[in-house]
C-alpha positions as CSV (number, residue, x, y, z in Angstrom):
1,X,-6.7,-9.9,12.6
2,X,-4.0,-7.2,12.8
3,X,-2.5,-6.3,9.7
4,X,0.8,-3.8,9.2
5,X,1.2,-1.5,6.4
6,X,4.3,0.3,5.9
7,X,6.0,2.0,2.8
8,X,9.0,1.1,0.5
9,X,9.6,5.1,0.1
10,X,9.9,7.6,2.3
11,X,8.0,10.1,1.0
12,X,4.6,9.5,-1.1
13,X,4.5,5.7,-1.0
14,X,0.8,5.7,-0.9
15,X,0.3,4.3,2.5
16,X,-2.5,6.3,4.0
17,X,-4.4,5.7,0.6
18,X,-4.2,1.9,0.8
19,X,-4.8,1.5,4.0
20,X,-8.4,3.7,3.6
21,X,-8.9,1.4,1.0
22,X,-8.3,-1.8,3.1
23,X,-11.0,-0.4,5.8
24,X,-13.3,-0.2,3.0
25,X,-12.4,-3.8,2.0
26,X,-13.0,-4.9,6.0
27,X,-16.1,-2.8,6.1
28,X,-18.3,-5.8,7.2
29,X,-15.2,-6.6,10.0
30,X,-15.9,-3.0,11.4
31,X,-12.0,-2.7,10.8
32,X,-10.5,0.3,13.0
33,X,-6.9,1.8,11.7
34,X,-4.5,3.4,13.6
35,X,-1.4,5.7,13.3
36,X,1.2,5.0,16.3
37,X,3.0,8.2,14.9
38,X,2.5,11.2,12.3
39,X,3.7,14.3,11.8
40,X,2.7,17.5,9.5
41,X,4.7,20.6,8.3
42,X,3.6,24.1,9.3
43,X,4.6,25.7,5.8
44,X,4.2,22.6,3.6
45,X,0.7,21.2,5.1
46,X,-0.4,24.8,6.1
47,X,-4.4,24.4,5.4
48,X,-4.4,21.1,7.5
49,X,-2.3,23.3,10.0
50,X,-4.6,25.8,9.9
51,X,-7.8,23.4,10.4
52,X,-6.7,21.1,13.3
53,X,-5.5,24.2,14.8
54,X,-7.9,26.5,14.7
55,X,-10.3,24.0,17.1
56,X,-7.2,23.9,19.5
57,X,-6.4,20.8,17.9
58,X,-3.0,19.1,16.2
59,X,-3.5,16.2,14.1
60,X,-2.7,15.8,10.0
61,X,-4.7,14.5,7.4
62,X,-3.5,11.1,7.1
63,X,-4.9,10.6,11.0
64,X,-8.0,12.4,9.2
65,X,-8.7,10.2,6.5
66,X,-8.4,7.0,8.9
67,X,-10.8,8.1,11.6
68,X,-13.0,8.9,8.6
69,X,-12.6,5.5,7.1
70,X,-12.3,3.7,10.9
71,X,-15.7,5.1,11.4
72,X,-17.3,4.4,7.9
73,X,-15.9,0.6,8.4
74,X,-17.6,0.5,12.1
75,X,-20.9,2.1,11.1
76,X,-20.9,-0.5,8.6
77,X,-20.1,-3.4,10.5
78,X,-23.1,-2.0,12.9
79,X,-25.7,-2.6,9.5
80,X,-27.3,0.8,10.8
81,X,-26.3,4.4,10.3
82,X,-24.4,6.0,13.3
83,X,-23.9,9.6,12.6
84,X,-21.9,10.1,15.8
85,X,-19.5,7.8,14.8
86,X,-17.1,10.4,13.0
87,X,-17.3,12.8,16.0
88,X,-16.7,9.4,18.6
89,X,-13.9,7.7,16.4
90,X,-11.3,11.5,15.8
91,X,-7.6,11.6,14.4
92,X,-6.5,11.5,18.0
93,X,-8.4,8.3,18.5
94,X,-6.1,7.2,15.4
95,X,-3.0,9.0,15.9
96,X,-1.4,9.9,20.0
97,X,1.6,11.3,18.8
98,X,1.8,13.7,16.3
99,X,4.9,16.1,15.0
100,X,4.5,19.7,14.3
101,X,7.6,20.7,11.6
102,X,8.5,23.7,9.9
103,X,11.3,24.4,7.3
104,X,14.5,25.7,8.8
105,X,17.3,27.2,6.3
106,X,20.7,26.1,6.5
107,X,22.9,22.2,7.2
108,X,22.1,22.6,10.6
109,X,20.7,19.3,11.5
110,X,18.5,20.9,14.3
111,X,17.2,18.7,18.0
112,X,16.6,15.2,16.0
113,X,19.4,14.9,13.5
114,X,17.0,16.6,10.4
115,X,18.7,19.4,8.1
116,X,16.6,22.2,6.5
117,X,13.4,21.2,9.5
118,X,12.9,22.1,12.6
119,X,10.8,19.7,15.3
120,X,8.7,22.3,16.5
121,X,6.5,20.5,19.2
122,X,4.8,17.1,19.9
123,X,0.8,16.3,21.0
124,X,1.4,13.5,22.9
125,X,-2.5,12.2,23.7
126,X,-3.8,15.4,25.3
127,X,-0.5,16.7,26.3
128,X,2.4,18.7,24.8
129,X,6.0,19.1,24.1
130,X,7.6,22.2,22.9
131,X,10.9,22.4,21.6
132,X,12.6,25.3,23.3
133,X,15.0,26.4,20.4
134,X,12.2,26.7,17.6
135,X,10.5,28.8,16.4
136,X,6.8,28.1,17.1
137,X,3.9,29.5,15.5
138,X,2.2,32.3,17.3
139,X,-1.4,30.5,16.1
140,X,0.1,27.4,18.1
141,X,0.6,29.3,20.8
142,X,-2.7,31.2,21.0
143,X,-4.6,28.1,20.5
144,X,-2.7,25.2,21.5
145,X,-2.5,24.7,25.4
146,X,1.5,24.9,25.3
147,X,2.0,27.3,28.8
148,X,2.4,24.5,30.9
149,X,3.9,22.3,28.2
150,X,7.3,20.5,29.2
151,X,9.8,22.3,27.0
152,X,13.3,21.0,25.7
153,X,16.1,21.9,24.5
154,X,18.8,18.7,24.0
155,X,18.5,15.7,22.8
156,X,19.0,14.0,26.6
157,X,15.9,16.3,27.4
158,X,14.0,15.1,24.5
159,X,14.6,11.1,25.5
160,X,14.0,11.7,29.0
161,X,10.5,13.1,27.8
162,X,9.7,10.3,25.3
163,X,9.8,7.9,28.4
164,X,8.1,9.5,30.6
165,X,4.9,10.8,27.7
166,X,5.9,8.8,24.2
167,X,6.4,5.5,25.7
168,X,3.5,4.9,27.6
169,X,1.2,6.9,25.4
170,X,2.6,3.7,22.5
171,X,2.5,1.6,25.3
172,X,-1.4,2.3,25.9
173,X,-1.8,2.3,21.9
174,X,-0.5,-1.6,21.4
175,X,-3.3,-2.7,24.1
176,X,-5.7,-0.9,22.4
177,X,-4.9,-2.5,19.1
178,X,-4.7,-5.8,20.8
179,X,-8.3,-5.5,22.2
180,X,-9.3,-4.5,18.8
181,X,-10.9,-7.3,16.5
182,X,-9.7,-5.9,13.0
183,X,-7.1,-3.5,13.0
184,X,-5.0,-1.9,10.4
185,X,-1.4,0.0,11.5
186,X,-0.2,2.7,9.3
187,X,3.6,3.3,9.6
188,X,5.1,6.4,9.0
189,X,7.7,7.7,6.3
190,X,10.1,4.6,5.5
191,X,9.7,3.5,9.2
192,X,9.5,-0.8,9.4
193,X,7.7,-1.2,12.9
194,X,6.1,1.9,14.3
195,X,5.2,0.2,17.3
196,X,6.9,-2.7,19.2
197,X,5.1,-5.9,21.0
198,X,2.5,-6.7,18.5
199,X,2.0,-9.5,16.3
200,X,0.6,-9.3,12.8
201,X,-1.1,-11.7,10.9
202,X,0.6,-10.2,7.6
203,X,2.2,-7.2,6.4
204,X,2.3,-4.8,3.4
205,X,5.0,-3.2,2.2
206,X,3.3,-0.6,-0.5
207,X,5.2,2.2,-2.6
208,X,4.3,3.8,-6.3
209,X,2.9,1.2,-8.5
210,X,3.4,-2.4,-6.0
211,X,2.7,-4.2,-3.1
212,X,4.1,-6.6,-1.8
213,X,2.2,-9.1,0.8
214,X,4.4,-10.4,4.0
215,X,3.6,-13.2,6.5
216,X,3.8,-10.9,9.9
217,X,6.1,-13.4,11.6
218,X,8.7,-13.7,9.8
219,X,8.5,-9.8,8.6
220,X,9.3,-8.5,12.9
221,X,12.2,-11.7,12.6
222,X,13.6,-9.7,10.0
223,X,13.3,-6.5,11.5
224,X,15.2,-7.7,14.8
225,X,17.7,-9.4,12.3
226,X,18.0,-5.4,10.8
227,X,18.8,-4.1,14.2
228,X,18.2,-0.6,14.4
229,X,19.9,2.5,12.4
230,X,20.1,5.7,14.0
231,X,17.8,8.2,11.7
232,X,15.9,11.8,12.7
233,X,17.3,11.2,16.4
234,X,15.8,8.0,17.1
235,X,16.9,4.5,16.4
236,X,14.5,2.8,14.2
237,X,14.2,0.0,11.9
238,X,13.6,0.7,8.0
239,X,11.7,-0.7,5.3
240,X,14.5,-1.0,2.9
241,X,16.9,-2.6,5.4
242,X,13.9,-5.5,6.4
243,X,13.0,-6.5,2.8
244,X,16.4,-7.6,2.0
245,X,16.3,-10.3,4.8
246,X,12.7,-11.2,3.6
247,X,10.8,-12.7,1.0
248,X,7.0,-11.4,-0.2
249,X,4.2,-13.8,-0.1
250,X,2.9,-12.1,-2.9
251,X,3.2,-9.1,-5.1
252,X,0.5,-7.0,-6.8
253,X,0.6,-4.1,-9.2
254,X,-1.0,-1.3,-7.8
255,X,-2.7,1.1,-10.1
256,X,-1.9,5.1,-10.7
257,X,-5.5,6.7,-9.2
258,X,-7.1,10.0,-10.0
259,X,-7.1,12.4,-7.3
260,X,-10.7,12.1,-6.7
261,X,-10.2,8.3,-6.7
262,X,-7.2,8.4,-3.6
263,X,-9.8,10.8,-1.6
264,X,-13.0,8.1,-2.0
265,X,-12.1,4.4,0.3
266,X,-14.4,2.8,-1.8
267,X,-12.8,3.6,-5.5
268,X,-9.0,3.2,-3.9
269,X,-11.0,-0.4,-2.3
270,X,-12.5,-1.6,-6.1
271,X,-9.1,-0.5,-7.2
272,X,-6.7,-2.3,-5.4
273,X,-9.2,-5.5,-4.7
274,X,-6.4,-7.7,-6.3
275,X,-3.8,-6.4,-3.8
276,X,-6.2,-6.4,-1.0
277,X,-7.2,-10.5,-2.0
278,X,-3.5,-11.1,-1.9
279,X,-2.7,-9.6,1.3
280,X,-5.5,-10.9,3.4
281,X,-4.3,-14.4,2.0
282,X,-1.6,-13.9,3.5
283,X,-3.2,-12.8,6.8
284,X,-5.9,-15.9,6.6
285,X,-3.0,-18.3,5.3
């Protein structure tokens, strides 16, 4: 089973906590959830920065919490404790291509078409991409094994990169999640399809407050019916644009959560059971 979840906002939708709590639902399905793309901000997510870094490492906390989870679900599945499993399953194994921003003053809509942020650099698997007009952190730099990085400067440089790195790195991703009995994909921002050539048995759409439950088929017809709208330098579908050409299976109120709740798969998985019963009718159905 292969489900999609993907957010009616940009910002804040709630994705990364539903999805943990849909692992925890798919505990006894050793469910495994994955994040094609992420990104983090160097000023605004500077402790998770500062941790990933600090190992010689780049990954967020969203990628975090799903390993986390992806290994809780799998240890589970396994009806025996595996305490290697965190350390076997990492953020990486979650998340090959992940965004290093920082704030940049001024309208200037910088390398990929985004005012007041810089792209700063990409992990890309093991490798890196640094952009050559940013200013990047000297802690990336003493850490971070950006010497022999590819750097770039244009926007023809930066495409030229993402097929010979991005593509194939998504590329190896979708097989992965194909060999995968249970997986759960985690979009990013407003994005519709964070990764192309998969199927899904169902979809959820989640943002403050709702989800709504989508039969996976008819979801990607809608998203090649959307086309593509150029946004941050690439040409990607979005959520907004989709749900207009499609209607929800289901739709299930989704309950404001105490901070300590949203941190703890198993609270977020008791609290949204409703919308978790509704969506994998939708995927069963």
């Amino acid at each position: 089973m292969r489900v999609l979840v993907v957010g009616g906002d940009r910002v804040d939708a709630g994705k990364t906590t539903f999805t943990t709590g849909l692992l925890d639902s798919l505990d006894d399905r050793g469910a495994v959830g994955f994040k094609p793309r992420a990104g983090n901000d160097f000023w605004f997510d500077h402790d998770d920065y500062r941790r990933a870094v600090g190992d010689g490492r780049l990954y967020g906390k969203d990628a975090r919490r799903l390993a986390e989870a992806s290994a809780a679900a799998l240890a589970s599945a396994s009806d025996r404790a595996r305490p290697d499993d965190a350390d076997a399953f990492a953020p990486e194994d979650c998340n090959p291509i992940h965004r290093l921003w920082r704030p940049s003053p001024g309208p200037d809509t910088g390398l990929v078409g985004v005012a007041h942020r810089e792209f700063v650099l990409d992990r890309v698997g093991e490798s890196f991409v640094v952009n050559a007009t940013a200013d990047v952190p000297e802690s990336a730099r003493e850490n971070l094994p950006l010497a022999d990085a590819p750097t770039v400067s244009t926007v023809e440089e930066l495409d030229e990169v993402t097929r010979q790195l991005h593509l194939p790195m998504l590329d190896g991703l979708a097989d992965r999640i194909r060999e995968t009995e249970t997986a759960v994909v985690e979009s990013y921002a407003d994005v519709a399809l964070p990764i192309r050539d998969l199927a899904f048995d169902a979809v959820a759409v989640v943002e403050p407050g709702r989800m709504a439950a989508y039969d996976g088929d008819r979801f990607l017809k809608a998203c090649e019916v959307a086309g593509r709208s150029p946004r941050e330098g690439e040409l990607e579908v979005h959520t907004g644009d989709v749900t207009d050409l499609a209607d929800p299976k289901a739709t299930v109120g989704l309950p404001a959560l105490a901070g300590r709740d949203r941190g703890d798969p198993a609270a977020v998985a008791r609290a949204y059971a409703d919308a978790y019963d509704a969506l994998l009718g939708v995927a069963d159905g």
